[in-house]
C-alpha positions as CSV (number, residue, x, y, z in Angstrom):
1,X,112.8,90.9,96.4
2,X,114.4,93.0,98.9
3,X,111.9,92.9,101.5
4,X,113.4,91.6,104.3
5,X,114.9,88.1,106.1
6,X,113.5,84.2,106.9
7,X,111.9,86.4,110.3
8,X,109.6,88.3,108.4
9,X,105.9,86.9,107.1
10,X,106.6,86.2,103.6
11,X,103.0,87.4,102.7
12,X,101.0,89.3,104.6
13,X,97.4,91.0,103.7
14,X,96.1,93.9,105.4
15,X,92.7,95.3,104.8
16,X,92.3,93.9,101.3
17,X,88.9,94.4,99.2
18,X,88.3,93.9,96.0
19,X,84.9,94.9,94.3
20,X,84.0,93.8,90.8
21,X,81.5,96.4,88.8
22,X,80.7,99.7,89.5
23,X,76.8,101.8,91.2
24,X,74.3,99.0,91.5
25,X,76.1,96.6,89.8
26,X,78.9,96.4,92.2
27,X,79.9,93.6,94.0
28,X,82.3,92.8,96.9
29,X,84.2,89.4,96.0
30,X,86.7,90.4,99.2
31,X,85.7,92.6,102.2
32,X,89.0,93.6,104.4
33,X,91.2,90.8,104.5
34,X,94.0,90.6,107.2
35,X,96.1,87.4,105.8
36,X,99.8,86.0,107.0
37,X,101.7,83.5,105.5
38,X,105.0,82.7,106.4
39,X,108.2,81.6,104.6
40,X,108.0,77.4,104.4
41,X,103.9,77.2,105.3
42,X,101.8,75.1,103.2
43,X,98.0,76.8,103.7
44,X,94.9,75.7,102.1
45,X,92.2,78.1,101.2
46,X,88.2,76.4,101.4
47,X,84.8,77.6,101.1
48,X,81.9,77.9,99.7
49,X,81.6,79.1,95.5
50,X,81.8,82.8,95.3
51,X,84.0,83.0,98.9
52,X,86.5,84.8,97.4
53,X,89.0,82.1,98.2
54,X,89.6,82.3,93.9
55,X,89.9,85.8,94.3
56,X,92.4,86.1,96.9
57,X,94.5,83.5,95.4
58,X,94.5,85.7,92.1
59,X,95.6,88.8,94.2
60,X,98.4,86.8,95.9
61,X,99.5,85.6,92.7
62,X,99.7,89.0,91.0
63,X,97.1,88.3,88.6
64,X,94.6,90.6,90.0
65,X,95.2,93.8,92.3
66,X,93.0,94.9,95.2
67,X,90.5,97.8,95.0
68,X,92.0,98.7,98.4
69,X,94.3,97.6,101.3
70,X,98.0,96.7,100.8
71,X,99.5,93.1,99.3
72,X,102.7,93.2,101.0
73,X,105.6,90.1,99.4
74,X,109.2,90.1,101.7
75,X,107.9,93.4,102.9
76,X,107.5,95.2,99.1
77,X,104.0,96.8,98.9
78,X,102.8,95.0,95.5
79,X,100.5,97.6,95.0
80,X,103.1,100.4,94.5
81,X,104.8,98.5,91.8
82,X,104.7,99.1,87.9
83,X,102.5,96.3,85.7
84,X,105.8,95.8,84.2
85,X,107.3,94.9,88.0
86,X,104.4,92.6,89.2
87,X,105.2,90.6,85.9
88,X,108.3,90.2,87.1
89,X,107.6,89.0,90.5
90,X,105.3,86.4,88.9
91,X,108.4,85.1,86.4
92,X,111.2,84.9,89.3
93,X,109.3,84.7,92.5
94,X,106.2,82.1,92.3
95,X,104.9,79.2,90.3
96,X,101.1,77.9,89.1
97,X,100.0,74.8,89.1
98,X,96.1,74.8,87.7
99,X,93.0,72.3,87.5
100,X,93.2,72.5,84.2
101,X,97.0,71.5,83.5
102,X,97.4,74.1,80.9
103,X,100.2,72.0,78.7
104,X,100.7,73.1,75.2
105,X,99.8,70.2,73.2
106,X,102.1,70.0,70.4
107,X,104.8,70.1,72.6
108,X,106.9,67.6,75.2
109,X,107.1,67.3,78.5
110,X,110.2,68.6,78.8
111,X,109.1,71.6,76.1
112,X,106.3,72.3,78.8
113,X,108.5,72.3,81.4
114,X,111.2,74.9,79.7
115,X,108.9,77.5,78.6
116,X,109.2,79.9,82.0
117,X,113.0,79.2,81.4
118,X,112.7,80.3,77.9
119,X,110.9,83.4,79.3
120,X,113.7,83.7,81.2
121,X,116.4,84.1,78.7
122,X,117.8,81.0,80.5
123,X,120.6,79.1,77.5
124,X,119.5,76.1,75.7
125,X,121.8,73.7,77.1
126,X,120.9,74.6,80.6
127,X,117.2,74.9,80.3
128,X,117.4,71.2,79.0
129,X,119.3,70.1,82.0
130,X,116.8,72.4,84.5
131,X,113.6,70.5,82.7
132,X,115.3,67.4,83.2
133,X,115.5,67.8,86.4
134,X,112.6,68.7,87.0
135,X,110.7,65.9,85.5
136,X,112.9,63.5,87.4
137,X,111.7,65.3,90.8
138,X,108.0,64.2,89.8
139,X,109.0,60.7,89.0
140,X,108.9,61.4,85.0
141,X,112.0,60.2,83.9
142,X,111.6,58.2,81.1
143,X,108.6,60.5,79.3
144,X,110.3,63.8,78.6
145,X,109.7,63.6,74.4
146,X,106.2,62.7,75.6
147,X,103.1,65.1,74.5
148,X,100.3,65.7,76.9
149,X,98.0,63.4,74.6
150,X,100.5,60.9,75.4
151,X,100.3,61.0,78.8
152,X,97.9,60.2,81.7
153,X,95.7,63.3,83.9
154,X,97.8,62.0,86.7
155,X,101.1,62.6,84.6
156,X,100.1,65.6,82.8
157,X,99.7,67.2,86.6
158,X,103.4,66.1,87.5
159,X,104.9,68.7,84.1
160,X,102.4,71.0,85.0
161,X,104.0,70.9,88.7
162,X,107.7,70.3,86.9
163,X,106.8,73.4,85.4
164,X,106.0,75.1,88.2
165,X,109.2,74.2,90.1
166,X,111.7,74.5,87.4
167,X,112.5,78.4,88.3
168,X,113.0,77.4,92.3
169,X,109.7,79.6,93.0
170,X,109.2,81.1,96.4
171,X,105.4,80.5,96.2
172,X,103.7,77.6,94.6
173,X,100.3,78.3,93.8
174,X,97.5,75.9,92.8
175,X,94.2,76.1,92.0
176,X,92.6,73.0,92.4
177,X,95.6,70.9,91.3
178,X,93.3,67.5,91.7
179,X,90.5,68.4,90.3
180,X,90.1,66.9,87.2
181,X,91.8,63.5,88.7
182,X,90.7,60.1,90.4
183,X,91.4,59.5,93.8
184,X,94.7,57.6,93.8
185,X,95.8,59.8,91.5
186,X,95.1,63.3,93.5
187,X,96.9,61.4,96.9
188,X,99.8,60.9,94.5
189,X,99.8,64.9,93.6
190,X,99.1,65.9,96.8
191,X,102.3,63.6,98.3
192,X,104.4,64.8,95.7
193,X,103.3,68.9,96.6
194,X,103.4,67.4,100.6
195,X,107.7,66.6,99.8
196,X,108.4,69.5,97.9
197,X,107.2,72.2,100.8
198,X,108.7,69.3,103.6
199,X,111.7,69.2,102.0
200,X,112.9,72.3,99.8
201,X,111.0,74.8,102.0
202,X,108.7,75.7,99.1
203,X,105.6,78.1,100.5
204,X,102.3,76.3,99.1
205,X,98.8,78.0,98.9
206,X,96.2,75.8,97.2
207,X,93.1,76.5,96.8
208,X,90.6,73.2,97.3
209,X,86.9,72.3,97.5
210,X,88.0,68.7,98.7
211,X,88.8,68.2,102.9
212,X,90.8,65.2,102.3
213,X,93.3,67.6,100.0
214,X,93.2,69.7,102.2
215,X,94.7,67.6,104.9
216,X,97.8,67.4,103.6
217,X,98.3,71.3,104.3
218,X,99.8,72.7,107.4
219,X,97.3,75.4,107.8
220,X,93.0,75.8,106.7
221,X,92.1,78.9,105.7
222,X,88.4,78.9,105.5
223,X,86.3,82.0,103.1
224,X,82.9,82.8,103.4
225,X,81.2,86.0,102.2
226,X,84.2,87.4,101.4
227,X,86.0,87.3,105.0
228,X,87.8,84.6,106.6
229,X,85.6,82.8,108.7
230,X,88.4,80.6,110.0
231,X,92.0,80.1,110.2
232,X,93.3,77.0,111.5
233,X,96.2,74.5,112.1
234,X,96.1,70.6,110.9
235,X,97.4,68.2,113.3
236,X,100.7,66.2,112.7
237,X,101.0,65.6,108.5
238,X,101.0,62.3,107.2
C-alpha cells in the first residue's frame, strides 16, 4: 500500500455501520464505529454473540464492506477500491487464521502452507523453501508430508498459522484460533501468535470469547450492541 509511514495508524475506522436486510427487516450488526490500530499492536476483540465484534473483524479483513463510514489501511480508503483491489490487499497485505483450521485434507502440511504462495505466482522451488520455513517457525519440522488427519487440533492450528505467515502479512487475523482446542494446547497457540507480533512486528487482531486468550493481547477491545463499549490496555504480557 502506499498509504503512508510506521507514524501513521495502520488501521483506522471512522463512522463505520453496517446493516444486514433491508425496511423492517433491517438490522444494524455495527452502529458508527471509530476504531485505531496501530502498526505492531496485538488487540483483542470480546463480547457478547451478535456484538458485531465478527462483523468488524470481516470488514477489517476485506471480506465484508461497510454500509457507511470509511475503512481506511496505511491511509488507502478501502472503500474506494475495485473488488478486484480489496482481493489484492487480502493476498499481499494480511493473513487468516480460523477456528475451524480450514486445511485441505488430501494435502500436506507443507501443501497447506504453499497454497497463498501458489496464488501468488511464487516458483516451485521457492514456495517449498517459504513453507518450510514456515513450518519450522511453528515448531513443525519433522511433519511437513503430514495430512491434517495425521495430525493433532493442536498441530493442525500451527499450518493453519504457517499458512497465515508464509506471505510476511501485515495483519494477522484470527477468529477464534483456540476454539476448537484444550487448554494446554490454546496457551501453546496463543505463545506462539504472542512471539510472532513480539518479535517480527506482526499487527494481530483476534477475535475471542475466552478472557484468558485474551490476556495475551496488548489491547481489549470490548463490543456490545454494535458499539464499542470499551477499549482498553493489558498490563505487562507474559
Amino acid at each position: 500500500m502506499n498509504g503512508g509511514g510506521e507514524d501513521q495508524d495502520l488501521i483506522r475506522l471512522r463512522n463505520v455501520s453496517k446493516i444486514y436486510g433491508k425496511g423492517s427487516g433491517a438490522m444494524p450488526a455495527l452502529r458508527g464505529v471509530d476504531l485505531d490500530i496501530s502498526h505492531g499492536d496485538f488487540v483483542a476483540v470480546m463480547g457478547p454473540s451478535g456484538s458485531g465484534k465478527s462483523t468488524c473483524l470481516n470488514i477489517l479483513g476485506c471480506l465484508d464492506t461497510p454500509s457507511s463510514g470509511h475503512y481506511l489501511f496505511e491511509g488507502v480508503d478501502v472503500g474506494a477500491l475495485t473488488r478486484n483491489q480489496r482481493a489484492q490487499l487480502r493476498r499481499h497485505y494480511l493473513g487468516f487464521v480460523f477456528q475451524g483450521f480450514n486445511l485441505l485434507n488430501r494435502t500436506s502440511a507443507r501443501e497447506n502452507v504453499e497454497l497463498p504462495l501458489l496464488y501468488r505466482g511464487v516458483p516451485a522451488r521457492r514456495r517449498h523453501l517459504l513453507a518450510q520455513n514456515a513450518l519450522d517457525a511453528v515448531g513443525l519440522a519433522g511433519w511437513e508430508n503430514h495430512t491434517p488427519g495425521e495430525l493433532s487440533g493442536g498441530q493442525q492450528q500451527r499450518v493453519a498459522i504457517a499458512r497465515a505467515i508464509v506471505t510476511e502479512p501485515r495483519v494477522l487475523f484470527a477468529d477464534e484460533p483456540t476454539g476448537n482446542l484444550d487448554s494446554a494446547r490454546s496457551r501453546e497457540v496463543m505463545q506462539l501468535l504472542s512471539d510472532f507480533n513480539r518479535q517480527q512486528g506482526i499487527t494481530i487482531i483476534m477475535v475471542t470469547h475466552e478472557s484468558d486468550m485474551a490476556a495475551y493481547a496488548r489491547r481489549i477491545v470490548y463490543f456490545v450492541d454494535g458499539l464499542i463499549a470499551r477499549d482498553q490496555r493489558n498490563g505487562d504480557q507474559t
